[in-house]
Backbone as JSON Lines, residues from 0, in Angstrom:
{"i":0,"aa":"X","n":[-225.34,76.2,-68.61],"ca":[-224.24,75.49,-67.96],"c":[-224.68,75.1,-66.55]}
{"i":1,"aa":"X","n":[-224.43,73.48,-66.21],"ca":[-224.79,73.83,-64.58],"c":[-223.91,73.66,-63.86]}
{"i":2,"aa":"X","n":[-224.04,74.0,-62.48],"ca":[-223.1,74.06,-61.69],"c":[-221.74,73.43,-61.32]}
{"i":3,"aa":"X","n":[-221.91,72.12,-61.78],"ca":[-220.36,71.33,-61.73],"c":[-219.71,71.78,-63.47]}
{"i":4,"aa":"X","n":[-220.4,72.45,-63.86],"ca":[-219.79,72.74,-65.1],"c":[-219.14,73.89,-64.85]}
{"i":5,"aa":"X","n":[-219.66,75.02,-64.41],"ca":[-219.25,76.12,-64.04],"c":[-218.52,76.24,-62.84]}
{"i":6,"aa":"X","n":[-218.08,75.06,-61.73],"ca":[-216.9,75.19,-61.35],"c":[-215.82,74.74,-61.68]}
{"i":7,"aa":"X","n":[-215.99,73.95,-62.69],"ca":[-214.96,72.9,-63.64],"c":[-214.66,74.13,-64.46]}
{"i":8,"aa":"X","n":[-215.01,75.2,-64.68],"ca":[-214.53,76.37,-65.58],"c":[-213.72,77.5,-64.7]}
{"i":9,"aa":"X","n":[-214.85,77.52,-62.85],"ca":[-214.21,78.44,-62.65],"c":[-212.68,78.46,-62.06]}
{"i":10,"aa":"X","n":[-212.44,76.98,-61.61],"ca":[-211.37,76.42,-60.87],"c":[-210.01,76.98,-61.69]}
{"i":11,"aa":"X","n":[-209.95,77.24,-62.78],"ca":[-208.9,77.09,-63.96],"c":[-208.8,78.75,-63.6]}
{"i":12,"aa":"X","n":[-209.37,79.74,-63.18],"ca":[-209.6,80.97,-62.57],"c":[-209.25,81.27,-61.33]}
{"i":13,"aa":"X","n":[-208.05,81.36,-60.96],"ca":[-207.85,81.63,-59.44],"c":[-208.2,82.79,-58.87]}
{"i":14,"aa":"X","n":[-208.58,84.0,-59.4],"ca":[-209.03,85.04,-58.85],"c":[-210.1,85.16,-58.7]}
{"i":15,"aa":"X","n":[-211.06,84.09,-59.6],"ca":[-212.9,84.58,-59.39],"c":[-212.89,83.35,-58.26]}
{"i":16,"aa":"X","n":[-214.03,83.17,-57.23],"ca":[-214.66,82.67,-56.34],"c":[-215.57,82.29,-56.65]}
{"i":17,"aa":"X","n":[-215.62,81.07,-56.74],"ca":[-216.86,80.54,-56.77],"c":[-218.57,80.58,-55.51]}
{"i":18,"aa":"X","n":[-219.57,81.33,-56.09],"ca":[-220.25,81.97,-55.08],"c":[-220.57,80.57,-53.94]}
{"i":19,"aa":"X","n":[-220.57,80.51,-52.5],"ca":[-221.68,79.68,-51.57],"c":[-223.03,78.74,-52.44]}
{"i":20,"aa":"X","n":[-223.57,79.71,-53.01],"ca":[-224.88,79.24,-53.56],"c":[-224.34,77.75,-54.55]}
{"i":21,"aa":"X","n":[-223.73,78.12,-55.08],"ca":[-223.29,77.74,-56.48],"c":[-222.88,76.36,-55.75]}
{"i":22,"aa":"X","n":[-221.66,76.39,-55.03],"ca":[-221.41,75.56,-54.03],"c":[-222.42,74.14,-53.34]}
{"i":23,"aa":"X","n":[-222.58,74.55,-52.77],"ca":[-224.26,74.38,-51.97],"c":[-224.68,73.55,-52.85]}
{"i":24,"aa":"X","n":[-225.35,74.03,-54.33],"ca":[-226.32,73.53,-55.47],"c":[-225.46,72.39,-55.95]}
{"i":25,"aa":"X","n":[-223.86,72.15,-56.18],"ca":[-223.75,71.46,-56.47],"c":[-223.22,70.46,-55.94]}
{"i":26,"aa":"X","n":[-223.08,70.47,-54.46],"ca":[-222.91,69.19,-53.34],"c":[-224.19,68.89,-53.46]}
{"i":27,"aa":"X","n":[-225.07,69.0,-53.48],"ca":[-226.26,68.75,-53.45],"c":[-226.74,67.42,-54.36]}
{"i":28,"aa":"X","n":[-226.36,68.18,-55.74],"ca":[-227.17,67.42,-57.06],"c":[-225.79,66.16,-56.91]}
{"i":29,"aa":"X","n":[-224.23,66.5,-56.61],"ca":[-223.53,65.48,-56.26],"c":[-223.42,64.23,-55.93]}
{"i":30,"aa":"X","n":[-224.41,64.55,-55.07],"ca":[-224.41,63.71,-53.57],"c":[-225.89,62.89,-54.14]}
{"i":31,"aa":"X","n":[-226.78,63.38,-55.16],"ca":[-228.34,62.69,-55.31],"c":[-229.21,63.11,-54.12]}
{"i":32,"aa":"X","n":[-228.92,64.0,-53.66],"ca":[-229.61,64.34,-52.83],"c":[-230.99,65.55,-53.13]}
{"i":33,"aa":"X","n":[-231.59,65.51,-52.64],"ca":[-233.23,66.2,-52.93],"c":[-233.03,67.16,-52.28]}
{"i":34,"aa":"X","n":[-233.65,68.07,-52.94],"ca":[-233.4,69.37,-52.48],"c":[-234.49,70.09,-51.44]}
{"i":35,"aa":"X","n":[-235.74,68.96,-51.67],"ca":[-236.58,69.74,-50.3],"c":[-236.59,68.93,-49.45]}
{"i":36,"aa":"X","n":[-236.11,67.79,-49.67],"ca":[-235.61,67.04,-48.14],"c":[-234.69,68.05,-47.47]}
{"i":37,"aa":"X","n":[-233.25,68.25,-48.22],"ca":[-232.85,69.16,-47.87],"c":[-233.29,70.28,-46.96]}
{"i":38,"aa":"X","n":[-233.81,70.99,-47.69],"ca":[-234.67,72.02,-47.15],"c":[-235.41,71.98,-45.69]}
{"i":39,"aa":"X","n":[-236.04,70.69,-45.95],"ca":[-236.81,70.13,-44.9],"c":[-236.0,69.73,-43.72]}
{"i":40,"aa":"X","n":[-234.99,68.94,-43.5],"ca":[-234.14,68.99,-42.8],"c":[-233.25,70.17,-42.19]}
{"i":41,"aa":"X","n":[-233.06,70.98,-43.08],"ca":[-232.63,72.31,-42.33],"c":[-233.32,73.29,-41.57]}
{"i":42,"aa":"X","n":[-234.58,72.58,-42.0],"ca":[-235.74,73.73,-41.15],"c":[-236.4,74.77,-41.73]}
{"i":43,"aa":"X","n":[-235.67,74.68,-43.27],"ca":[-235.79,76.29,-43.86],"c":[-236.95,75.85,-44.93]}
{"i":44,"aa":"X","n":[-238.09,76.84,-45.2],"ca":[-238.76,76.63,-46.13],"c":[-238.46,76.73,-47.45]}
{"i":45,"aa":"X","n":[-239.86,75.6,-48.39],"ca":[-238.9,75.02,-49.11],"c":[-238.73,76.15,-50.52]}
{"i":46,"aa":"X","n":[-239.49,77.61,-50.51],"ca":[-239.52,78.64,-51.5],"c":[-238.29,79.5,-50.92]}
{"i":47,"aa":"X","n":[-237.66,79.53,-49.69],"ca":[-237.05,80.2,-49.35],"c":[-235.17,79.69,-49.41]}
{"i":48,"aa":"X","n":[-235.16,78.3,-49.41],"ca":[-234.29,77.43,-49.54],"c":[-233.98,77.41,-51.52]}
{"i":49,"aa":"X","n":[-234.89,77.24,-52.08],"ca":[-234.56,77.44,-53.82],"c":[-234.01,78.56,-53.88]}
{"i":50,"aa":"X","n":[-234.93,79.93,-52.89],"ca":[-234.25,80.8,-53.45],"c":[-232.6,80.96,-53.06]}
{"i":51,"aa":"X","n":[-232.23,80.49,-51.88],"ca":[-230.89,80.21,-51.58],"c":[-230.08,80.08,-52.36]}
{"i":52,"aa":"X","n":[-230.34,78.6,-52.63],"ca":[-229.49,77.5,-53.76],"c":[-229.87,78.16,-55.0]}
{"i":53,"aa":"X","n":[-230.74,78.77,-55.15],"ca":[-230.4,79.94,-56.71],"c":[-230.12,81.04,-57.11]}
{"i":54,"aa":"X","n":[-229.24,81.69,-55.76],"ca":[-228.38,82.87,-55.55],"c":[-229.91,84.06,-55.72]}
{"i":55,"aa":"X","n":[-231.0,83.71,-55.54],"ca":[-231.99,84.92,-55.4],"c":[-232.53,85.2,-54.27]}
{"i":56,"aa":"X","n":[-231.68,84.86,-53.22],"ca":[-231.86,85.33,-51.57],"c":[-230.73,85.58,-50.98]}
{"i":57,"aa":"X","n":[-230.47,86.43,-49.98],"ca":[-229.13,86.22,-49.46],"c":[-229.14,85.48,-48.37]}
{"i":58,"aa":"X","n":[-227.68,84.53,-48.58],"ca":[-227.46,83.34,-47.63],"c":[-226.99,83.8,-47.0]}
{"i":59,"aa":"X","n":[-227.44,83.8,-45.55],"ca":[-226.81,84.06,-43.79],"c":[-226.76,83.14,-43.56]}
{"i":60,"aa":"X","n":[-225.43,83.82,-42.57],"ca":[-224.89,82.51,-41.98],"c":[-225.61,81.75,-41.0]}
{"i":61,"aa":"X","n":[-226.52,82.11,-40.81],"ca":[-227.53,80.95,-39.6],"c":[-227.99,80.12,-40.6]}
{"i":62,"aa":"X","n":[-228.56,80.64,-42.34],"ca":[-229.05,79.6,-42.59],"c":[-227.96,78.87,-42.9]}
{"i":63,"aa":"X","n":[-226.68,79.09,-43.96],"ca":[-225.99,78.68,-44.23],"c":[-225.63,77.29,-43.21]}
{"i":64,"aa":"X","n":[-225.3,77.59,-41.79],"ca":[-225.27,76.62,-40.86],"c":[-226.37,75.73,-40.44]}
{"i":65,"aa":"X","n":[-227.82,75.98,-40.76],"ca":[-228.66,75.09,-41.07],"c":[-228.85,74.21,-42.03]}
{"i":66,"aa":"X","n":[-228.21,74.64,-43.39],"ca":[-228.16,73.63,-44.42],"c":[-226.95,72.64,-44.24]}
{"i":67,"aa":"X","n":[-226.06,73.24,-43.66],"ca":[-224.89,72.71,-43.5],"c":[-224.58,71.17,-42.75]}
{"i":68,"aa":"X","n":[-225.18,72.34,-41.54],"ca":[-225.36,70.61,-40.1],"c":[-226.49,69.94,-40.35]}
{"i":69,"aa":"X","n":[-227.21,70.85,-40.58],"ca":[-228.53,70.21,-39.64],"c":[-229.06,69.36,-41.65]}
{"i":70,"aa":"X","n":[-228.84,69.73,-42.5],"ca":[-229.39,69.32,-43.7],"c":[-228.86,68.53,-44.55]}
{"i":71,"aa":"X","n":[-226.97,68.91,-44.59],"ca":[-226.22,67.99,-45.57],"c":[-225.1,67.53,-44.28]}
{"i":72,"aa":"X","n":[-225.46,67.66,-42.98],"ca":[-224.57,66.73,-41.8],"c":[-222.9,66.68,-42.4]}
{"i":73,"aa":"X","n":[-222.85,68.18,-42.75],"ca":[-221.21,68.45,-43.07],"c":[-220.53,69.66,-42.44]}
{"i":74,"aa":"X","n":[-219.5,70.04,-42.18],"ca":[-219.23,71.34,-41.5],"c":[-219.01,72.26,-42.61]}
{"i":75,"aa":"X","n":[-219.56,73.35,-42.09],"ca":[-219.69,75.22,-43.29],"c":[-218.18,74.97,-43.98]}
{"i":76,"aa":"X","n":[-217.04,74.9,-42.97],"ca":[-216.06,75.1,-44.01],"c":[-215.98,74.68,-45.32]}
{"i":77,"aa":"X","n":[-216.47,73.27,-45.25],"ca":[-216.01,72.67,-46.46],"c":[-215.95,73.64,-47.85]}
{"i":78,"aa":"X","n":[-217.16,74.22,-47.74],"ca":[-217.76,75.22,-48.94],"c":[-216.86,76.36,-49.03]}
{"i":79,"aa":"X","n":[-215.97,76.49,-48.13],"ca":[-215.02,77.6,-48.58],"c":[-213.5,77.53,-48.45]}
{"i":80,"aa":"X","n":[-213.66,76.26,-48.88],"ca":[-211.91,75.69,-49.12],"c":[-211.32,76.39,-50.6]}
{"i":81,"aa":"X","n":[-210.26,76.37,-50.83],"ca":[-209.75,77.49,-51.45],"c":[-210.45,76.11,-53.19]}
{"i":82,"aa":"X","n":[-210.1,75.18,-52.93],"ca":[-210.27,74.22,-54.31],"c":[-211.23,73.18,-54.7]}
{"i":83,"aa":"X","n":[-212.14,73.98,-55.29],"ca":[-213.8,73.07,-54.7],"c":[-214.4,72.24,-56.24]}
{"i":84,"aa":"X","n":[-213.02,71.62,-56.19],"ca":[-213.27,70.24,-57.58],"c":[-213.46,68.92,-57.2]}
{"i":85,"aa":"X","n":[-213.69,69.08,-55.91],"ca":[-213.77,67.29,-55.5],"c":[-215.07,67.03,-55.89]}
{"i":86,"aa":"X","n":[-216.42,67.93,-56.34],"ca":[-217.38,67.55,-56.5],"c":[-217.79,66.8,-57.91]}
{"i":87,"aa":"X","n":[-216.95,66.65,-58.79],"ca":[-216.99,65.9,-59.81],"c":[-216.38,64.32,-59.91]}
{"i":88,"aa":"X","n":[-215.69,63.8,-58.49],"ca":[-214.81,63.2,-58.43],"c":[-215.72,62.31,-57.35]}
């Protein structure tokens, strides 16, 4: 399942949260955007950034705010608004 699939499942779930990572991965593929540009733009390397966006690192909030501003030029909140289905739309 990928990620706009699995928040299109988890949304219908008001008690589970959809993780940051998960988030993240799928503004990303959303948007057509590359993921080591990405990367590259945030500053963060680009083995250390996959592992991010594939929930096998833990995301701090410095990087979190590096991918954020400095990589997808959006503010952190967005990713933790209570209803995160606009990404199919």
């Amino acid at each position: 399942m990928n990620p706009a699939e699995t928040i299109a499942n988890l949304n219908d779930t008001e008690s589970f949260e959809v993780p940051v990572h998960v988030r993240l991965q799928s503004y990303i593929k959303s948007k057509g955007y590359v993921f080591r540009i990405v990367a590259e733009r945030s500053g963060i390397g680009d083995k250390k950034f996959y592992k991010i966006i594939n929930g096998k690192c833990r995301l701090t909030a410095d990087d979190l705010e590096k991918i954020c501003r400095k990589g997808l030029s959006v503010d952190p909140a967005y990713f933790f608004e209570n209803k995160f289905s606009d990404l199919e739309n």
